[in-house]
mmCIF file as gemmi writes it, N, C-alpha and C atoms, coordinates in Angstrom:
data_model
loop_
_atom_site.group_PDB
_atom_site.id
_atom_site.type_symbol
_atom_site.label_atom_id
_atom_site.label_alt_id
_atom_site.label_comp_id
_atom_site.label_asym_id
_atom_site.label_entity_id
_atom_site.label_seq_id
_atom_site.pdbx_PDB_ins_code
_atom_site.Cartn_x
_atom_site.Cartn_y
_atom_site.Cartn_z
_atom_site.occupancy
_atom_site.B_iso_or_equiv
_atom_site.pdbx_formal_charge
_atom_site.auth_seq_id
_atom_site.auth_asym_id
_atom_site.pdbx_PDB_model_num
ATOM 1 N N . UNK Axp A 1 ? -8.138 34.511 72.901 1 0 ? 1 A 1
ATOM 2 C CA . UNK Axp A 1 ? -7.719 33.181 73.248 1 0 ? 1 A 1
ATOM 3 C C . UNK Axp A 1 ? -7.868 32.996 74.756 1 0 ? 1 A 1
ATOM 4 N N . UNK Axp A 2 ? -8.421 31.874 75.127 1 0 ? 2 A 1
ATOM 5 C CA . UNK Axp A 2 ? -8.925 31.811 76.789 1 0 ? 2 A 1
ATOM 6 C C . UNK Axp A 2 ? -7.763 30.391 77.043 1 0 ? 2 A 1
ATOM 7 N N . UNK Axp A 3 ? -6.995 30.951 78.048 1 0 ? 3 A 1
ATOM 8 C CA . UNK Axp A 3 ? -5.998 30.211 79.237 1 0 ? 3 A 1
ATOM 9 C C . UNK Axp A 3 ? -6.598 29.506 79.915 1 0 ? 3 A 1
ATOM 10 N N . UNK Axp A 4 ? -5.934 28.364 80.111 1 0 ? 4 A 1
ATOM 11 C CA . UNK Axp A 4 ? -6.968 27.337 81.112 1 0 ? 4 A 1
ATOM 12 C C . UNK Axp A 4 ? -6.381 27.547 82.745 1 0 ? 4 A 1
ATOM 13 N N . UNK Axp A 5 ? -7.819 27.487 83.384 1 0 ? 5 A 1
ATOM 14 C CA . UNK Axp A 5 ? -7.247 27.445 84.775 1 0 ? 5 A 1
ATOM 15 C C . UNK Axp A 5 ? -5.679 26.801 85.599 1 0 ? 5 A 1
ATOM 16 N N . UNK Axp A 6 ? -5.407 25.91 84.358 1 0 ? 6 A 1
ATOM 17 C CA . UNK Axp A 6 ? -3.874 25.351 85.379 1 0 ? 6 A 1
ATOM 18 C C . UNK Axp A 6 ? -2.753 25.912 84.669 1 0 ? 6 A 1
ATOM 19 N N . UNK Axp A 7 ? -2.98 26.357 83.679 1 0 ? 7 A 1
ATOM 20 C CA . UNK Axp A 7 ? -2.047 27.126 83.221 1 0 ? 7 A 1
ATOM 21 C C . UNK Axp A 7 ? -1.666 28.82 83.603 1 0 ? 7 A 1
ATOM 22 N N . UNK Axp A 8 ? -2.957 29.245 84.004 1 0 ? 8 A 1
ATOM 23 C CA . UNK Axp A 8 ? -2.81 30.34 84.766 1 0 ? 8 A 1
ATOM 24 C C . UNK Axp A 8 ? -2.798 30.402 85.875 1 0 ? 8 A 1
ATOM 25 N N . UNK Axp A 9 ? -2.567 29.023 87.023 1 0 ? 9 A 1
ATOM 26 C CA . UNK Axp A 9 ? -2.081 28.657 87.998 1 0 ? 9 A 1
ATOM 27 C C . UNK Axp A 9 ? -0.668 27.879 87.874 1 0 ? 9 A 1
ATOM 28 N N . UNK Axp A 10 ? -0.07 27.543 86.898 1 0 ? 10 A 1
ATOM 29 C CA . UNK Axp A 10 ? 1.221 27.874 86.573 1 0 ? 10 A 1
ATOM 30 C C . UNK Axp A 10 ? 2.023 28.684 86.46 1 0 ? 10 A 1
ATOM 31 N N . UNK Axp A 11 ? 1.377 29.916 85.793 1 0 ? 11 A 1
ATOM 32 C CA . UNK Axp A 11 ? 2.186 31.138 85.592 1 0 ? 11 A 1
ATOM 33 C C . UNK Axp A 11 ? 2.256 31.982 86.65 1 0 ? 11 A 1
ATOM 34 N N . UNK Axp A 12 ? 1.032 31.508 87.257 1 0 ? 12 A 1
ATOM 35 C CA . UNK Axp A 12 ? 0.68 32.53 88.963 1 0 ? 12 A 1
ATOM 36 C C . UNK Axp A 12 ? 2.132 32.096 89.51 1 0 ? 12 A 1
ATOM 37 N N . UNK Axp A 13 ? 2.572 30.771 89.969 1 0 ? 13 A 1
ATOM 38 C CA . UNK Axp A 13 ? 3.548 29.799 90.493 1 0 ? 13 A 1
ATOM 39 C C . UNK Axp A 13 ? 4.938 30.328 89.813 1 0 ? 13 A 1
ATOM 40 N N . UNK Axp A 14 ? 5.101 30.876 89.001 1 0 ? 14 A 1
ATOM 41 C CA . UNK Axp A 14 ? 5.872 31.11 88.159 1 0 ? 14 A 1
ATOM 42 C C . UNK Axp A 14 ? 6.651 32.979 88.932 1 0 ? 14 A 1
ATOM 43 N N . UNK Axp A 15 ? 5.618 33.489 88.853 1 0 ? 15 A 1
ATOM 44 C CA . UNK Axp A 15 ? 5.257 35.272 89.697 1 0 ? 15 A 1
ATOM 45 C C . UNK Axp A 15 ? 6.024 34.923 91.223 1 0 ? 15 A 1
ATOM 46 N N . UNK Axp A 16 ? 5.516 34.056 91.692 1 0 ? 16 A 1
ATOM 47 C CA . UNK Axp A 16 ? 5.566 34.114 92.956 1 0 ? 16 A 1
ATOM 48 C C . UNK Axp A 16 ? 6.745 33.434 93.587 1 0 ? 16 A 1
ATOM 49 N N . UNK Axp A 17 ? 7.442 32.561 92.51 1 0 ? 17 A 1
ATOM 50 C CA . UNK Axp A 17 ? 8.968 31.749 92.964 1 0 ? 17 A 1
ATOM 51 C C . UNK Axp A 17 ? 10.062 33.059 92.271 1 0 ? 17 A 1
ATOM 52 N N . UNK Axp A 18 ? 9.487 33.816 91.519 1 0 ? 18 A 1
ATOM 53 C CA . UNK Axp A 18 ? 10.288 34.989 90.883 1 0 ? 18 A 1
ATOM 54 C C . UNK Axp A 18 ? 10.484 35.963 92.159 1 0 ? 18 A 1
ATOM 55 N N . UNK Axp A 19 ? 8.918 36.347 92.345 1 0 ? 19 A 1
ATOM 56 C CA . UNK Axp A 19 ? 9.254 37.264 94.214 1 0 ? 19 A 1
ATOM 57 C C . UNK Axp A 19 ? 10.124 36.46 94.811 1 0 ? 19 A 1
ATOM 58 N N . UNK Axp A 20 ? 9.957 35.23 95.359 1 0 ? 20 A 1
ATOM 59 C CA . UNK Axp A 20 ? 10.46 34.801 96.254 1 0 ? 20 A 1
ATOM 60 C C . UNK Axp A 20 ? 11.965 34.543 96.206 1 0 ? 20 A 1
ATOM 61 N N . UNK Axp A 21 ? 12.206 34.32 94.804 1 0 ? 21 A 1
ATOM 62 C CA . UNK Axp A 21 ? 14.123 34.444 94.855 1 0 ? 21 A 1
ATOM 63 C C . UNK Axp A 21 ? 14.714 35.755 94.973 1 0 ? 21 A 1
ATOM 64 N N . UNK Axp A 22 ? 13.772 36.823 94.704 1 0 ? 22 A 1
ATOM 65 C CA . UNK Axp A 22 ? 14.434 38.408 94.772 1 0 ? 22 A 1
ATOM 66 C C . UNK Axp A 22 ? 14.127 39.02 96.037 1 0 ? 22 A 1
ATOM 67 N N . UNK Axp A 23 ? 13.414 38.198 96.843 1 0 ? 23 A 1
ATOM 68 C CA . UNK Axp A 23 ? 12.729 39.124 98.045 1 0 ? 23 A 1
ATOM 69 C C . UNK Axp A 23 ? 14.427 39.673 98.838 1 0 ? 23 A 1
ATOM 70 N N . UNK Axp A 24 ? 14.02 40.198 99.944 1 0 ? 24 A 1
ATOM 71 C CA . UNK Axp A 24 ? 12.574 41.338 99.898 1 0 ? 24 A 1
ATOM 72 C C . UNK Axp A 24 ? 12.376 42.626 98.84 1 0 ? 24 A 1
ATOM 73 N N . UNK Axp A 25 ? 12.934 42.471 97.252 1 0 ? 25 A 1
ATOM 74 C CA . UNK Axp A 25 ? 12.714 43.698 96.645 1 0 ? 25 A 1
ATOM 75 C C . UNK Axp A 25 ? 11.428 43.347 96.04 1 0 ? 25 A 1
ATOM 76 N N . UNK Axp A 26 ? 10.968 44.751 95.455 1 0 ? 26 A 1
ATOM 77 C CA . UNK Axp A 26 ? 9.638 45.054 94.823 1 0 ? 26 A 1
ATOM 78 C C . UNK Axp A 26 ? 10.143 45.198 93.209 1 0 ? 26 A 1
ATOM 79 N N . UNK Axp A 27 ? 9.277 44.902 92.537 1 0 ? 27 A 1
ATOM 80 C CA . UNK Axp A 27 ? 9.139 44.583 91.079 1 0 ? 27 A 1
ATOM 81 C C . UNK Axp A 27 ? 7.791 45.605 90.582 1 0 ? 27 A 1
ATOM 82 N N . UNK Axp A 28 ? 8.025 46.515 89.617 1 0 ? 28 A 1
ATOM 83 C CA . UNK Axp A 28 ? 6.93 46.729 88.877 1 0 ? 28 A 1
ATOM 84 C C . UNK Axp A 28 ? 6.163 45.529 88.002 1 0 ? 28 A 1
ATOM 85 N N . UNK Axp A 29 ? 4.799 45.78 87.64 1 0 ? 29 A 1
ATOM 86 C CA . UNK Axp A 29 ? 4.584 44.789 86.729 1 0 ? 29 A 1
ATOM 87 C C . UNK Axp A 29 ? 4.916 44.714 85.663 1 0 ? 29 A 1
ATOM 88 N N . UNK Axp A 30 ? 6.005 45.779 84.72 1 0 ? 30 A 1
ATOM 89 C CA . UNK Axp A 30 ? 6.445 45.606 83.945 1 0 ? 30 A 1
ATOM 90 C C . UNK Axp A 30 ? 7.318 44.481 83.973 1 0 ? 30 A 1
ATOM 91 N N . UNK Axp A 31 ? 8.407 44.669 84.698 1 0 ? 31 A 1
ATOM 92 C CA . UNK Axp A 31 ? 9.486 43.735 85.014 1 0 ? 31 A 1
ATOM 93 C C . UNK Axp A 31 ? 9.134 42.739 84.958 1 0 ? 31 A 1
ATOM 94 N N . UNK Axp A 32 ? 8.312 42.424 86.338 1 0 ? 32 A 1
ATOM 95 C CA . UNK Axp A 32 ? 7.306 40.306 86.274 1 0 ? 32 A 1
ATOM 96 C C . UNK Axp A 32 ? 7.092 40.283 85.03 1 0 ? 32 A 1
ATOM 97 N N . UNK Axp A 33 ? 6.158 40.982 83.923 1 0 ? 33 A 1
ATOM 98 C CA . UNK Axp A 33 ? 5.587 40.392 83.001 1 0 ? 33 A 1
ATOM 99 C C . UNK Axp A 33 ? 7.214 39.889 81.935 1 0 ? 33 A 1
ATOM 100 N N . UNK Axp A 34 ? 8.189 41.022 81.946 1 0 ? 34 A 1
ATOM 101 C CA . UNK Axp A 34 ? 9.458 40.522 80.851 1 0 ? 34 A 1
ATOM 102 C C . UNK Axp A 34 ? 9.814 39.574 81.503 1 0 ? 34 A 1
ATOM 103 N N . UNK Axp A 35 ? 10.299 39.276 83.159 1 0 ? 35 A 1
ATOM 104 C CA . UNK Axp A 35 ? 10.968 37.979 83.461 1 0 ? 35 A 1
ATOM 105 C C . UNK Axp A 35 ? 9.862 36.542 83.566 1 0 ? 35 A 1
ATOM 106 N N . UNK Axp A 36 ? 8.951 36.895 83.071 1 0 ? 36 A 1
ATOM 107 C CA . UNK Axp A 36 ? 8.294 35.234 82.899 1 0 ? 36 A 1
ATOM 108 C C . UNK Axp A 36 ? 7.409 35.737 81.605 1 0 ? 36 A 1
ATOM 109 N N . UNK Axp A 37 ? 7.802 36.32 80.886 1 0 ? 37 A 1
ATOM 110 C CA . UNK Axp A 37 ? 7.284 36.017 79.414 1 0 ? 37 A 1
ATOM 111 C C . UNK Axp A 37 ? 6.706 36.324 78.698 1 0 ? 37 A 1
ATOM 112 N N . UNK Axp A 38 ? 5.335 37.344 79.613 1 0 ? 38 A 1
ATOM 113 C CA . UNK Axp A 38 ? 3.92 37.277 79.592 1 0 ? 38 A 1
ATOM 114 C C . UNK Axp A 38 ? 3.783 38.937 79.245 1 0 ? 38 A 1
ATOM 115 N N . UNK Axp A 39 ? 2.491 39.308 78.431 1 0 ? 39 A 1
ATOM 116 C CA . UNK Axp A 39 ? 1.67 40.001 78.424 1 0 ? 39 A 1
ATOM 117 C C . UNK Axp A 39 ? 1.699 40.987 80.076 1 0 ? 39 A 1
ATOM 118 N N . UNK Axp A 40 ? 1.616 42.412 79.725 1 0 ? 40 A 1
ATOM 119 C CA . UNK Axp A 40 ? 1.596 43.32 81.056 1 0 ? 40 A 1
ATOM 120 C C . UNK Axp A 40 ? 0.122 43.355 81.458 1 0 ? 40 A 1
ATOM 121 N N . UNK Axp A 41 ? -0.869 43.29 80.958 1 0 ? 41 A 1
ATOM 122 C CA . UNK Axp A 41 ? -2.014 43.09 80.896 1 0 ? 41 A 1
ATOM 123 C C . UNK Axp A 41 ? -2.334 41.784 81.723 1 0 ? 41 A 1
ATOM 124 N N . UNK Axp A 42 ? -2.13 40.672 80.795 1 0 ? 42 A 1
ATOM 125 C CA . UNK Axp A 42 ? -2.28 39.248 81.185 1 0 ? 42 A 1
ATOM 126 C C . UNK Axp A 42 ? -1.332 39.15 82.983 1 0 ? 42 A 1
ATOM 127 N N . UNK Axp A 43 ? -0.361 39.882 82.926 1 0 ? 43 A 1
ATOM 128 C CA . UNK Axp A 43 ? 0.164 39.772 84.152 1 0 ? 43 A 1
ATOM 129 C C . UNK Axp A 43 ? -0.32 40.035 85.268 1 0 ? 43 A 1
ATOM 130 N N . UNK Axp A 44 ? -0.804 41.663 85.113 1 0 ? 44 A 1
ATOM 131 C CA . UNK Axp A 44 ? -1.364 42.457 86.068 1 0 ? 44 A 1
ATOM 132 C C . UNK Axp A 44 ? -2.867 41.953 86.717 1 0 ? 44 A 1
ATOM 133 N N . UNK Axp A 45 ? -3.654 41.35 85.647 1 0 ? 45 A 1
ATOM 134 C CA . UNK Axp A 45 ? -4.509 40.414 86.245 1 0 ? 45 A 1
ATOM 135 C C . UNK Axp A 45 ? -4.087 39.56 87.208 1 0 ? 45 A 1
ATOM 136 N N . UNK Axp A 46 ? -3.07 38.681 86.91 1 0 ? 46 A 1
ATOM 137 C CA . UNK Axp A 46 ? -3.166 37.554 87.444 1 0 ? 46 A 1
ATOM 138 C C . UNK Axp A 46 ? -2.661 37.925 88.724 1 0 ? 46 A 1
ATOM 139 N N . UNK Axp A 47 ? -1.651 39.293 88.952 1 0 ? 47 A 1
ATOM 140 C CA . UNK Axp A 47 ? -0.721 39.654 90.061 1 0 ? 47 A 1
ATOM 141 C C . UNK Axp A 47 ? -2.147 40.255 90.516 1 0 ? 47 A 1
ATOM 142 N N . UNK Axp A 48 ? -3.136 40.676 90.291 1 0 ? 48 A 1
ATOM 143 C CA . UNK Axp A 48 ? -4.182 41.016 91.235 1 0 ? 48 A 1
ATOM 144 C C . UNK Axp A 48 ? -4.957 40.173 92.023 1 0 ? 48 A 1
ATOM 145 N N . UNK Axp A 49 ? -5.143 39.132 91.498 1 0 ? 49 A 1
ATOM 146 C CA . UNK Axp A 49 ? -5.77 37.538 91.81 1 0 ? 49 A 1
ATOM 147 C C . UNK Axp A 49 ? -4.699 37.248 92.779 1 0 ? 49 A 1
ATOM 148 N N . UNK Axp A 50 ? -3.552 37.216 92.71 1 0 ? 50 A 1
ATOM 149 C CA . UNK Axp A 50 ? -2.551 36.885 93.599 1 0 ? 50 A 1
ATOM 150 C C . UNK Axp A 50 ? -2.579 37.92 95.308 1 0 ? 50 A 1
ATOM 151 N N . UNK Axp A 51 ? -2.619 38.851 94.577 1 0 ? 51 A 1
ATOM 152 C CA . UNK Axp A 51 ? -3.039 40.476 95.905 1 0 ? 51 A 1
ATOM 153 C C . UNK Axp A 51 ? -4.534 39.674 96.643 1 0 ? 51 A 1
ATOM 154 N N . UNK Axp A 52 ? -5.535 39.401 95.965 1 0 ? 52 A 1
ATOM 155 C CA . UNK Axp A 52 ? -7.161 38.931 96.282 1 0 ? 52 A 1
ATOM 156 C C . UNK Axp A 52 ? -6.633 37.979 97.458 1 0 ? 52 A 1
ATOM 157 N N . UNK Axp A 53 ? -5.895 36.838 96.784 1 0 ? 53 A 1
ATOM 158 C CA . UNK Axp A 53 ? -5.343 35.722 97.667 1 0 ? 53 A 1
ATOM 159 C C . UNK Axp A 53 ? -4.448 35.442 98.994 1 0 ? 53 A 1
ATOM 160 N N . UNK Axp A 54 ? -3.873 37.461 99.264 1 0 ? 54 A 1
ATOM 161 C CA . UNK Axp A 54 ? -3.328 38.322 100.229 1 0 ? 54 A 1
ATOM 162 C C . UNK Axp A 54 ? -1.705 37.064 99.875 1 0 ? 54 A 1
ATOM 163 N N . UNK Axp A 55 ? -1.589 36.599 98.936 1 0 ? 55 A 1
ATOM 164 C CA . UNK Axp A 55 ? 0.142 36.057 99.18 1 0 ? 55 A 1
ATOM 165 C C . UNK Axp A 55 ? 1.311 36.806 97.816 1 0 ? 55 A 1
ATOM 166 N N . UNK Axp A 56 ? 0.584 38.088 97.787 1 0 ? 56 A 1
ATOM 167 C CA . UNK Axp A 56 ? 1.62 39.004 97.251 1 0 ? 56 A 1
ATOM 168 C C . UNK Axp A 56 ? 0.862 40.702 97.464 1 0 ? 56 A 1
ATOM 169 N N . UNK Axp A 57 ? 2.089 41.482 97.962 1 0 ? 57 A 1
ATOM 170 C CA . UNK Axp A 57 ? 1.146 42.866 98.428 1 0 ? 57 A 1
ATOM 171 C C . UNK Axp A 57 ? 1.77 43.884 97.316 1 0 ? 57 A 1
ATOM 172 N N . UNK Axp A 58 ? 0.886 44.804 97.592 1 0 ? 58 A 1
ATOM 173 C CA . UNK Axp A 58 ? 1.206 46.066 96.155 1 0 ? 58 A 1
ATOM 174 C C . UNK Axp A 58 ? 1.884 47.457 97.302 1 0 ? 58 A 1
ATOM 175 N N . UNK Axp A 59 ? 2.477 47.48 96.445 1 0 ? 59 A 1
ATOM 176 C CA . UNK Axp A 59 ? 3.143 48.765 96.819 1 0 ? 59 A 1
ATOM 177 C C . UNK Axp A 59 ? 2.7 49.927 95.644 1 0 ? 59 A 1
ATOM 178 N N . UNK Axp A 60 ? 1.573 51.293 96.364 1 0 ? 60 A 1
ATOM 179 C CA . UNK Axp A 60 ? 1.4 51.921 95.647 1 0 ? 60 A 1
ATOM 180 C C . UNK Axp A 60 ? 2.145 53.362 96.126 1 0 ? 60 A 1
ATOM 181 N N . UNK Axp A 61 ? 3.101 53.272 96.691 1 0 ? 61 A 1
ATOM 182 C CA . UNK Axp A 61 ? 4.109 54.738 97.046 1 0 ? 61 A 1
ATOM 183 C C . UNK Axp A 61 ? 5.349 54.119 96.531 1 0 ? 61 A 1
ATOM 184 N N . UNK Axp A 62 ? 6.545 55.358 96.206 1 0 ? 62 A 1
ATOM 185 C CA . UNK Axp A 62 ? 7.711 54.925 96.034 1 0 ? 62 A 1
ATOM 186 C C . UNK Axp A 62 ? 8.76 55.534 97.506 1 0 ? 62 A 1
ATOM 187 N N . UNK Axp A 63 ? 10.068 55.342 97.285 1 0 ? 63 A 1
ATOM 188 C CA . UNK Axp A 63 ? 10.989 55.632 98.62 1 0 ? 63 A 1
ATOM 189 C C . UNK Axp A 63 ? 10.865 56.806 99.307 1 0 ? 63 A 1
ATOM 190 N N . UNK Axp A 64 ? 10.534 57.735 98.78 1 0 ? 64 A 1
ATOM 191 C CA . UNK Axp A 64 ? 10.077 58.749 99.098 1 0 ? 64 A 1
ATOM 192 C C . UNK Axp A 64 ? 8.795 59.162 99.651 1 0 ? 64 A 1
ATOM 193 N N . UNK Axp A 65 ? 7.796 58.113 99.269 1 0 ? 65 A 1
ATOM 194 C CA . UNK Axp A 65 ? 6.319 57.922 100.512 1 0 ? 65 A 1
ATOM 195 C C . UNK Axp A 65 ? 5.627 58.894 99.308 1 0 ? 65 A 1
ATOM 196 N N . UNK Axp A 66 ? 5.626 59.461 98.037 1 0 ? 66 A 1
ATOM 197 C CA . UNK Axp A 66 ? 4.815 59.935 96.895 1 0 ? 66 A 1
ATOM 198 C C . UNK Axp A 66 ? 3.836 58.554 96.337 1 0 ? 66 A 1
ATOM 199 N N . UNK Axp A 67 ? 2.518 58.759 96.365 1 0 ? 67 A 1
ATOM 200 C CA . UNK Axp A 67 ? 1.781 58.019 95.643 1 0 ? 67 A 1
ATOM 201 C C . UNK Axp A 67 ? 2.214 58.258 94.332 1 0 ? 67 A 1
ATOM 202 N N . UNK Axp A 68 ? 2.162 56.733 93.759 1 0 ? 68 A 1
ATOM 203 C CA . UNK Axp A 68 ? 2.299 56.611 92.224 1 0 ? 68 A 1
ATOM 204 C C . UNK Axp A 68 ? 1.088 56.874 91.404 1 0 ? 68 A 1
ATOM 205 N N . UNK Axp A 69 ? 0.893 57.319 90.329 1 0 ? 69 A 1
ATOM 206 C CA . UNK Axp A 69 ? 0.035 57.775 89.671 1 0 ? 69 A 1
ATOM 207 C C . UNK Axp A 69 ? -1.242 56.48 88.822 1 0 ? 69 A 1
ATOM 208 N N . UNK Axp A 70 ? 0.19 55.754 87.905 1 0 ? 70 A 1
ATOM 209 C CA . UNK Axp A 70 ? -0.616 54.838 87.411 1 0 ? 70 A 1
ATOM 210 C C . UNK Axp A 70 ? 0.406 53.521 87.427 1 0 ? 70 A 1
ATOM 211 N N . UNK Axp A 71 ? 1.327 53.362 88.498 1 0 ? 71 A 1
ATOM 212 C CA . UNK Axp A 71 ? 2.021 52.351 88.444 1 0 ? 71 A 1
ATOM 213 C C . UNK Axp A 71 ? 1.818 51.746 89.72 1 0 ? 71 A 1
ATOM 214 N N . UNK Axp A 72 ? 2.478 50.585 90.018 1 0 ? 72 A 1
ATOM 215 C CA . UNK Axp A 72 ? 2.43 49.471 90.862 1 0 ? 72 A 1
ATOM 216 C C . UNK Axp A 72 ? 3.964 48.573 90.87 1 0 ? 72 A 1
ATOM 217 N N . UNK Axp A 73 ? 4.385 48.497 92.465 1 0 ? 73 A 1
ATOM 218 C CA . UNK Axp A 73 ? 5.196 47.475 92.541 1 0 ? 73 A 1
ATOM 219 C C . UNK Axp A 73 ? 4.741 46.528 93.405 1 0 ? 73 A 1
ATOM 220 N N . UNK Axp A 74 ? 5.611 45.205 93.006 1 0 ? 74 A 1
ATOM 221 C CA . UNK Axp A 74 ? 4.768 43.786 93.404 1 0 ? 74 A 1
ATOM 222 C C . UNK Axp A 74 ? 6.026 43.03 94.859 1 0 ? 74 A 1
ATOM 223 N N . UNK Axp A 75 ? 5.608 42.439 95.794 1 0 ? 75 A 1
ATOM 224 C CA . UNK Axp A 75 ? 6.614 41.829 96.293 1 0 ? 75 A 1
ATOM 225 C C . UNK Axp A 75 ? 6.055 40.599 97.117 1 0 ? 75 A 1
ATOM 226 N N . UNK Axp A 76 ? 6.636 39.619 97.673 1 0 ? 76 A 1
ATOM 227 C CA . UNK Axp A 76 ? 6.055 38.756 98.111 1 0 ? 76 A 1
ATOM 228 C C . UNK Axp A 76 ? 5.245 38.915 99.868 1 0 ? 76 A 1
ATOM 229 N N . UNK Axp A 77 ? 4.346 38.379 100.039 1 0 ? 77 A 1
ATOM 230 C CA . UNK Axp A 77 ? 3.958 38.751 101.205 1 0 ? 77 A 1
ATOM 231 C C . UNK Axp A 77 ? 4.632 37.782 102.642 1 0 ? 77 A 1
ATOM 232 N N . UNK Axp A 78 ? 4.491 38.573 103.669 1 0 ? 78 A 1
ATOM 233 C CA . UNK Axp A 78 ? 5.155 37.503 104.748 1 0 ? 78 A 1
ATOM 234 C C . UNK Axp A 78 ? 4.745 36.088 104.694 1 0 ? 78 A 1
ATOM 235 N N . UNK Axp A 79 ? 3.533 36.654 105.385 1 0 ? 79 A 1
ATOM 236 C CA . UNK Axp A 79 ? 2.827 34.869 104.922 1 0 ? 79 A 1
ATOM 237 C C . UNK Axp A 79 ? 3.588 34.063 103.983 1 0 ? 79 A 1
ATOM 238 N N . UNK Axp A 80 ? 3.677 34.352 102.479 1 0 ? 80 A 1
ATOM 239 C CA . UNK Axp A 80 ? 3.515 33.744 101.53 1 0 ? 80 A 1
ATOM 240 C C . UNK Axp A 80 ? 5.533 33.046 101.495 1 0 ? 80 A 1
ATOM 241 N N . UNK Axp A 81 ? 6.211 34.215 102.116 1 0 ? 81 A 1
ATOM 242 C CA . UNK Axp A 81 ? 7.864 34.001 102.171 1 0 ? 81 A 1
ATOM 243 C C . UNK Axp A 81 ? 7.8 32.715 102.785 1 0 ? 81 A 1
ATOM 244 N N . UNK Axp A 82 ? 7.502 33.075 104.348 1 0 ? 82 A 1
ATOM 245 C CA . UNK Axp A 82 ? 7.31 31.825 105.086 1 0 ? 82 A 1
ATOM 246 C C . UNK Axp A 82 ? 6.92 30.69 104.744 1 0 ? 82 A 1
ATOM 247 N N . UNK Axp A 83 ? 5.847 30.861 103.945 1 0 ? 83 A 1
ATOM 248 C CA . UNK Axp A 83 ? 5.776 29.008 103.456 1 0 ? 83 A 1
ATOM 249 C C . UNK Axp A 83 ? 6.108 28.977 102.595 1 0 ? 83 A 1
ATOM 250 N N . UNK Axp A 84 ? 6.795 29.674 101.97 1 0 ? 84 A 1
ATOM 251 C CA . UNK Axp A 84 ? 7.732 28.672 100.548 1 0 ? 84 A 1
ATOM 252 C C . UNK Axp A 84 ? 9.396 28.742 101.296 1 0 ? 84 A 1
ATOM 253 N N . UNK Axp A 85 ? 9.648 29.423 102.204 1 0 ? 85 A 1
ATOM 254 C CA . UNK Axp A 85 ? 10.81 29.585 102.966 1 0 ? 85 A 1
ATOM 255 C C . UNK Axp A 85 ? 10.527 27.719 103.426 1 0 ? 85 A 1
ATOM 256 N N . UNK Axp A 86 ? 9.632 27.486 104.411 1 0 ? 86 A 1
ATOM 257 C CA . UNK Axp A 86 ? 9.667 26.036 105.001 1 0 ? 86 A 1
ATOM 258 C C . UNK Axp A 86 ? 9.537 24.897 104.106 1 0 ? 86 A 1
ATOM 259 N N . UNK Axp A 87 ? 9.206 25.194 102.707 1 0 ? 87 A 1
ATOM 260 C CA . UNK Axp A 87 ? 8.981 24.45 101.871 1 0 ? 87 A 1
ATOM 261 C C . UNK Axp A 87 ? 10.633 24.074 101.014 1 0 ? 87 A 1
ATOM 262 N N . UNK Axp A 88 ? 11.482 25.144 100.828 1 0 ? 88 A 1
ATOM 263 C CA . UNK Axp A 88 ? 12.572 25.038 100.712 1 0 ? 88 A 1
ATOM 264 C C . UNK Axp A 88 ? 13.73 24.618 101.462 1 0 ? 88 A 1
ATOM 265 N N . UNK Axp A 89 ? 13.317 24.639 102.263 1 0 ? 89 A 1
ATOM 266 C CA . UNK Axp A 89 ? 14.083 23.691 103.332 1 0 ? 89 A 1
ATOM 267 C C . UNK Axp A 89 ? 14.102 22.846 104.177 1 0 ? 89 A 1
């Protein structure tokens, strides 16, 4: 089944007001995909398209500075805080 471009620029919009109410924490893509609905697959795409667009960055170490193997956490990027920060207020 093929998603139409504004709908997967909805759900992108959707990722990124989710970062932006939790910032500054990091989210695996498991998590994003249960709190908006979606496919981990269908997510991880779109959170990569979002990384492409530099207004969400990946975190591939955990607290300890160990590279992760086959996981990923997601968080919002400065840039991207800032203008939805000025946009909210």
């Amino acid at each position: 089944m093929k998603i139409s471009n504004i709908k997967r620029e909805k759900i992108s919009e959707q990722i990124i007001y989710f970062l932006y109410l939790n910032n500054p924490k990091s989210f695996f893509t498991s998590h994003i995909a249960q709190e908006i609905a979606r496919d981990e697959e269908f997510t991880k795409k779109l959170l990569l398209d979002l990384k492409k667009n530099k207004l969400i960055s990946e975190i591939k170490k955990n607290s300890k500075g160990k590279d992760y193997l086959k996981r990923s956490r997601w968080k919002l990027s400065e840039l991207s805080y800032n203008s939805y920060h000025k946009h909210q207020n």
